[in-house]
N, C-alpha and C positions, 0 to 999 in steps of 0.2 A: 337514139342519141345518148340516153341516159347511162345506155349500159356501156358504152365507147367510151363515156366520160370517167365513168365509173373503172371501169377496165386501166385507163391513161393514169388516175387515179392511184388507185394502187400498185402500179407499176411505179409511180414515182418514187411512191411514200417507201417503196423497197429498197427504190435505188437510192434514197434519202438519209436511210443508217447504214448502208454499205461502205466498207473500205474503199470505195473511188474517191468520198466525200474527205476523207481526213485532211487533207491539204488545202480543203477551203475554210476547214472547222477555224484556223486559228486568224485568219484574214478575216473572215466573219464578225469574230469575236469583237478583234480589235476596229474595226470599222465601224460595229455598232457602237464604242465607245466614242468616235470621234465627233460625237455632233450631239452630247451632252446637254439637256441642261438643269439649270439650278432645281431643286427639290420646290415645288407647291406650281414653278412655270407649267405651259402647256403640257399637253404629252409628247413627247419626243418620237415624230416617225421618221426617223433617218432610219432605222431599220429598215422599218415596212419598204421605205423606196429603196435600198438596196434592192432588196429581194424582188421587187417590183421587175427592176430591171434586169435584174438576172433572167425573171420569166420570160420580158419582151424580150430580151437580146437571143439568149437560148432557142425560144420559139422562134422567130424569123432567121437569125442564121443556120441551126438546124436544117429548114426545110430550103429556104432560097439563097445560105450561105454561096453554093456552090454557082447558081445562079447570075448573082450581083458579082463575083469575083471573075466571073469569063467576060462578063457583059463591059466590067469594066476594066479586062487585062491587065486583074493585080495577080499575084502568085497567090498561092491554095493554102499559105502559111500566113498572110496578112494578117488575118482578124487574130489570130493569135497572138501574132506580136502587137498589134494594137490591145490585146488584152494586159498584154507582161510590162505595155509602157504606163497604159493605163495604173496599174497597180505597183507599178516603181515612182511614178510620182508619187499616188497619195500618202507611199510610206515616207519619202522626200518631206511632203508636205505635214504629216505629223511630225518628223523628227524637226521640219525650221517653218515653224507658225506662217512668216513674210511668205516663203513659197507658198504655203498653204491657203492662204487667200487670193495669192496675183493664178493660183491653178484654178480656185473657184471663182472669178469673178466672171468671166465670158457667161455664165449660166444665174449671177445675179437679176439680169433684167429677163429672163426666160417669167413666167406666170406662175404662182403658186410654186415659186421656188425662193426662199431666204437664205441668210447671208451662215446661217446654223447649219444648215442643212445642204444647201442649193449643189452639190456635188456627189450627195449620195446615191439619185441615180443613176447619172452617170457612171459612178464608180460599181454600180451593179452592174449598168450593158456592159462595161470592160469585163466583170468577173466573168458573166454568164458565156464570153467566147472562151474564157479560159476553163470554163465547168463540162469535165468529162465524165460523167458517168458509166458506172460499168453497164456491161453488155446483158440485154436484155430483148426478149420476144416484143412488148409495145416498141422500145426504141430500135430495134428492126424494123418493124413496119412503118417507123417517121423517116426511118435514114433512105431506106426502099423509096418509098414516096417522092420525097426531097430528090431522090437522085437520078430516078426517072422521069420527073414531071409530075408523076399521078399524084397531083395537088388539091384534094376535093374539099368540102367540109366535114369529113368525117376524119380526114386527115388535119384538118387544123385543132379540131373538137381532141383528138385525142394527144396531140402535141402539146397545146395548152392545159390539158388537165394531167398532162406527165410532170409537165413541166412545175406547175403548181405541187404537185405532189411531192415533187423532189426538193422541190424549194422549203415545204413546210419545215422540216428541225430544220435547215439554215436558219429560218426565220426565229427561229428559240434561241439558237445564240448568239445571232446578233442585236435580238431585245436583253438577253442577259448581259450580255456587257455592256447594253445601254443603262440596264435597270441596276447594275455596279456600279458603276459611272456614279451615278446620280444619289443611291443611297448609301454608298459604302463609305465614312466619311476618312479610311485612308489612303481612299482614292484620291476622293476630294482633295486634301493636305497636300498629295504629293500628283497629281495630274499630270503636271507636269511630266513628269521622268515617264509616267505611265505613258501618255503619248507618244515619249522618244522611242520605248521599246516596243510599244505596237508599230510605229515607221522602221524599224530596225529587223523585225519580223517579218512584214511584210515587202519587205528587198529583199530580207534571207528567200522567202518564199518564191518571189518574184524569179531568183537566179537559178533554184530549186526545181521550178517548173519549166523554164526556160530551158535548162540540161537534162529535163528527167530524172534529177537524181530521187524526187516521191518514188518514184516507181520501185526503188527497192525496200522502202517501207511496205508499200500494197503489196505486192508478193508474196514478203516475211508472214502475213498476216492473215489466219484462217479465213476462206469467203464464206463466213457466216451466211451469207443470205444466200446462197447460191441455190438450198436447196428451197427457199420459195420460189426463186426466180423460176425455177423448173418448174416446180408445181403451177404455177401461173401459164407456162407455154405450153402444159401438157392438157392444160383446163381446155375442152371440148367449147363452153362456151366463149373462151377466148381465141381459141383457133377459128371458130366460124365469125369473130368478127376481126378479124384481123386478116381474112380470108381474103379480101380484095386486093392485100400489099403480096401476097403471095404470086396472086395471077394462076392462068388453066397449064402452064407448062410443064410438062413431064408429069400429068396426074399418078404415073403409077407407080411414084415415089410414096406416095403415100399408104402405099401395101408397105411399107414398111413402118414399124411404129417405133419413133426416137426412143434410144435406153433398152429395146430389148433384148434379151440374153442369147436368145437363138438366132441364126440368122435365117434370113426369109428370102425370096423373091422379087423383085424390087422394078423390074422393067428395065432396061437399058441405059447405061449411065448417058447422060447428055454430054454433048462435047463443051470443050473449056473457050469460050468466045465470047469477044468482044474487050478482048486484051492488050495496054497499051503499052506492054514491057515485060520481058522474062527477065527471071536473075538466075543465076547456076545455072544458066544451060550452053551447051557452046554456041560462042559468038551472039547470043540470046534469041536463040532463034526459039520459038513455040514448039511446046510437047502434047502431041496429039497423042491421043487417049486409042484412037484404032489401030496405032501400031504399037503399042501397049497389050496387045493380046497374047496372052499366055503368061500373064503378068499379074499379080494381086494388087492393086493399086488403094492406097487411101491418100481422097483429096481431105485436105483441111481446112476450111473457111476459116481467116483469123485475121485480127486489125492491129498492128502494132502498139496501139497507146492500151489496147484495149486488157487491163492487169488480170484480166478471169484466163485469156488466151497466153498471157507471158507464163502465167502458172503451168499452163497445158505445155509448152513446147518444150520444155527438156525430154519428157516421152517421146517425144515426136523425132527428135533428134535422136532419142538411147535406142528405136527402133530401126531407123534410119541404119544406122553403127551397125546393127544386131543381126538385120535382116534383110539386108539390100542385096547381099550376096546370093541370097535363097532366093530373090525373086521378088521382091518388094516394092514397088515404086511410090514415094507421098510427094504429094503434088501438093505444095499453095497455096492458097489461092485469097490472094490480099484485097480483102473488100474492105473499104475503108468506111469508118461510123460519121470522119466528123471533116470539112474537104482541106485540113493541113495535111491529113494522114493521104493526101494524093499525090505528091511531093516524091519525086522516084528517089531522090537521095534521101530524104527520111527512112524511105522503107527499106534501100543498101544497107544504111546504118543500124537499122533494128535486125536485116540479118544476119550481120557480121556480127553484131554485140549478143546474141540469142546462139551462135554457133550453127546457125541452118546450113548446110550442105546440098540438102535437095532441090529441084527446079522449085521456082514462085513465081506466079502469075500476078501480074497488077492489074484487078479488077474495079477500078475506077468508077465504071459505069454502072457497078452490080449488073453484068449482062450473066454473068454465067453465076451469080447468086443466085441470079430470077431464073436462068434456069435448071435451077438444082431446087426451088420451092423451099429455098433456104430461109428460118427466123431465127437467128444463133449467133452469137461468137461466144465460144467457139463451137465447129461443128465439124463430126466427122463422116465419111462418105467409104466403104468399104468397098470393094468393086471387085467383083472375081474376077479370073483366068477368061475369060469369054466376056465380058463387058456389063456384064449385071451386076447392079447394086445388090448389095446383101443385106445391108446392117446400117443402120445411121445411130449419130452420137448426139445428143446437144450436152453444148457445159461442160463443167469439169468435173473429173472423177469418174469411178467406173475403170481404170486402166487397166485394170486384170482381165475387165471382160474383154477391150477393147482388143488387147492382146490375145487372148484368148481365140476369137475372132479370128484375126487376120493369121493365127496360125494354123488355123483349120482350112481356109479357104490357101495358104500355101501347099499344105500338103494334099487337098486334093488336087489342085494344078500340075505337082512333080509327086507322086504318092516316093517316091525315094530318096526326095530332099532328107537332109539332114539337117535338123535345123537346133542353131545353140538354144541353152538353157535359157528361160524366161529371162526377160531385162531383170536385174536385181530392184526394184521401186524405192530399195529402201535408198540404195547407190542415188539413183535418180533427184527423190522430193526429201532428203538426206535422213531417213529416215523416220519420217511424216506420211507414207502413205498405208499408214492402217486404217482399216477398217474403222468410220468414224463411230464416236457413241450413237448405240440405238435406241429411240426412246418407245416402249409400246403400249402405252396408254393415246390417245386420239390428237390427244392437241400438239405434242409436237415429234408426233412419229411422221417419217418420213421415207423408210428403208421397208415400208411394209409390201411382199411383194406376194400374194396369195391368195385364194377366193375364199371370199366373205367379205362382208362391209365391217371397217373400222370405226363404227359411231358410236358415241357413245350410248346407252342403255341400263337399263336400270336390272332386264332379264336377260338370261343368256343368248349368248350368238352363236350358229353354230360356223362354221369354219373347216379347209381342207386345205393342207399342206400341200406343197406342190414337187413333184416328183425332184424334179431338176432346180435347186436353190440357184438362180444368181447370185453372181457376187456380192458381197457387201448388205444383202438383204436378209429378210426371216418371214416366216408364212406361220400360220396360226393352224392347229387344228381340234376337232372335239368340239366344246360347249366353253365359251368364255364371259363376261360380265365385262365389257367393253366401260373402262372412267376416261375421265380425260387425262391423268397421271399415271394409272397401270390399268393390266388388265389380270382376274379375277378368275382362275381355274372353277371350273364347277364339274363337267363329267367328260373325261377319251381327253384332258385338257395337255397337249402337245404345242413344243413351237419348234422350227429345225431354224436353225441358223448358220450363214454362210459367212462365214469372216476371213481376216487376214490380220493375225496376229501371236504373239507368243504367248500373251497370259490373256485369258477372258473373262471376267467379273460378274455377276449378277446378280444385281440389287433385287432382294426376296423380302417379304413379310408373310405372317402367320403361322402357321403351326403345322406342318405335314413333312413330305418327303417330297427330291425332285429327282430323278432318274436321267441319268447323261448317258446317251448312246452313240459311238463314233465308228465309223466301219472299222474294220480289221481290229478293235480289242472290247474288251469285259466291259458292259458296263458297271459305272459309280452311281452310288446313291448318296446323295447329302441331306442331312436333316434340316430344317427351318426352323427356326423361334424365334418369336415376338415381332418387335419392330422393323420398319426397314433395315437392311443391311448388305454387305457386299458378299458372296461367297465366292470363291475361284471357283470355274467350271475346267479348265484347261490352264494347264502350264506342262507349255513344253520350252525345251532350251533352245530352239532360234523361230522366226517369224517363220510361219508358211500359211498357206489357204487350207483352208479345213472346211467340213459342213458336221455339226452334230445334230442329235436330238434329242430335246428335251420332254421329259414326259410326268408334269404334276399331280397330287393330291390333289382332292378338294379342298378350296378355301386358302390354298397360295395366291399374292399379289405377287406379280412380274412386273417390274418397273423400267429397268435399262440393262444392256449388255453394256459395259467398256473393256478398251481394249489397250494392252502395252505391249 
């Protein structure tokens, strides 16, 4: 149970500084300031009970939201708008004091609740239906759970310590605007006004969330956490306990391993079932996958609200365009996180306003998530010409491979296809999708794709490059001096790197030479001295995919590749 808690844990605490959270940051803020008080009085926990109830509401609608709303034939958007009224009053109630009390009074005579306070956790369960976290391996396995029934204690144990985890920085800024409040004396002075514009913020926000229009902030905004999230779902000890929300279905999907570059053998794609609505299809009838044969097919697991998956489908779409003619087919498949996103006109609307063209399944029930042994959004499912899976994706990024991919498995379907040039990526993520910076020192490398262990050490590691570079990654070889900031050539000390980009950077220290080798020309030798510093490895005149190699001195630090 430790480790489940443990596991819920830092799944929150990730989802907790992620771009999902920014549109509660400033509601937070200003809510920890409403229940103020004087400097030397008690300590102020209108915080704490916000957040309190964010936990409670989160955790129970979460798991039996979907539950309580059949039981009691309300529609699958209720709790949300109980959340958006919820939190259009309190800003009401900031901006005119009289409402502000005639809202809290029903909850005056409730127990250990006062006249200061007595509505802030309420005003938490309102927020916690409105708290959508991005998509993540533990919050598949609660939505999984929640929406089949499989309700245990190991699925409550790791809902509430998600849920906690995710709530920890809310909880930091709504004591800082408490602890503003109280000591900033021009707050104090001017309170007043302060109040009006936290009730004025929180209607802007209220309307905000109510249209969706956050969602084009989260988007704009690097998924910084994305690649813990990954590490997190690709962690062996996190797949074995989260092994339950999965289920025995289609075990021999798991011959394939999520993010790999080559594709593999996978077992028979499972068919797409227990679906209560097509879009894009004629008259919406269902697109069976057996008469799809001789067809390269990629299903797409993805939830509308869900801002990791709105990032993914412009590819989805530029492939769609590129490649349907050659024999393409991307299938849908809309499994929804949270039970508004069950709403068929919700999900019309998200693929009208996304430009989707292709068929979409309303997967409601997670019947055909559960049996695809899916823990993702987003996720992708490659499926040759004969009905074998090939290749699975979680998360965002990786397009080149992904493409890469579904081009190879076209052209052994039709070896005489002709098929157009790669989607442009730049056209697509508008020029955002290079190859991110790579760090290769241990603490915050991520793109390391090669044998050898990346720990850190005080003596050399030895290391072997790998024939075939995936995309976007680099592999080590020779003898290196593994820190947690670089790593530390000592003898045969190589790295090859696989990028996408027009100019390549990299950050060198000490004193030697560093040898760039690229197929088809000469190589460059650049010298090194002294401190960190940047040196170009490549500049060519437009973006493309390259692989070089690099080959050090003794006694070079390697820090980070970047990329323009």
């Amino acid at each position: 149970m430790t480790t489940l808690a443990l596991i819920g844990l830092i799944g929150g605490l990730i989802t907790g500084v992620s771009p999902c959270v920014l549109p509660m940051l400033p509601i937070i803020f200003f809510a920890g300031t409403g229940g103020a008080v004087p400097v030397g009085k008690r300590r102020d926990v209108r915080p704490a009970k916000i957040i309190a109830g964010i936990v409670v509401s989160f955790s129970v609608f979460t798991l039996t939201g979907s539950v309580i709303l059949s039981a009691l034939g309300l529609p699958d958007s209720f709790l949300r708008w109980i959340g958006l009224t919820v939190l259009g009053l309190v800003g009401l109630g900031l901006i005119f004091p009289a409402l502000g009390h005639l809202i809290e009074r029903p909850f005056y005579r409730l127990p250990k609740l006062n006249r200061q306070d007595g509505g802030a956790f309420v005003l938490g369960l309102g927020l916690g239906t409105l708290y959508v976290p991005c998509a993540g391996p533990v919050l598949a396995a609660i939505t999984v759970a929640g929406a089949t029934g499989h309700i245990g204690w190991r699925t409550v144990v790791l809902t509430v310590s998600f849920a906690i985890g995710a709530a920890l920085p809310l909880l930091i800024f709504a004591s800082a605007g408490s602890r503003i409040s109280q000591r900033v004396k021009a707050y104090r002075d001017r309170a007043r006004g302060f109040r009006i514009a936290g009730g004025v913020v929180m209607l802007a926000l209220a309307v905000a969330l109510a249209f969706n229009l956050t969602d084009v902030l989260q988007r704009a905004l690097p998924s910084y956490t994305s690649g813990l999230e990954q590490k997190v779902a690709e962690n062996k000890t996190v797949q074995g306990a989260l092994a339950p929300a999965i289920g025995d279905a289609s075990t021999e999907l798991s011959k394939c391993t999520p993010g790999a570059a080559e594709l593999a053998e996978c077992g028979p794609a499972p068919a797409i079932q227990g679906t209560q609505k097509w879009f894009n299809t004629p008259d919406g009838q269902p697109v069976e996958l057996s008469r799809l044969r001789g067809k390269v097919v990629l299903i797409d697991f993805w939830a509308y609200s869900c801002i990791n998956c709105q990032r993914a489908t412009p590819y989805l779409v530029a492939w769609d365009k590129a490649y349907r003619a050659a024999g393409l087919e991307i299938i849908g498949v809309h499994s929804p996180e949270f039970a508004f996103e069950k709403d068929a006109g919700n999900v019309a609307a998200a693929i009208r306003s996304a430009g989707i063209r292709y068929p979409v399944a309303q997967d409601n029930n997670l019947a055909t998530w559960t049996a695809y042994r899916n823990q993702y959004w987003p996720a992708k499912y490659l499926i040759d010409a004969n009905g074998v899976v090939r290749s699975i994706k979680f998360g965002e990024g990786s397009y080149g491979q992904t493409e890469n991919q579904l081009r190879q498995l076209l052209t052994a379907a039709n070896p005489g296809v002709r098929l157009p040039a790669p989607v442009a990526v730049q056209a697509v993520a508008a020029g955002k999708d290079l190859t991110p910076e790579t760090y290769l020192g241990y603490s915050r490398s991520r793109n390391f794709k090669g044998t050898g262990s990346l720990a850190p050490r005080k003596t050399p590691t030895a290391f072997s490059l790998n024939a075939y570079q995936p995309d976007d990654t680099y592999s080590l070889d020779g003898r290196w001096i593994v820190g947690t900031q670089n790593v530390t050539a000592t003898s045969g000390s190589q790295t090859r790197l696989n990028y996408r980009a027009a100019k390549v950077y990299h950050v060198l220290s000490g004193h030697g030479t560093v040898t760039i080798s690229a197929p088809g020309q000469a190589d460059r030798r650049i010298v090194v001295t002294g401190t960190p510093n940047a040196y170009q490895i490549v500049d060519n005149p437009t973006v493309e995919r390259g692989t070089i190699t690099l080959t050090y001195s003794a006694g070079i630090s390697a820090y980070t590749f970047s990329f323009g």
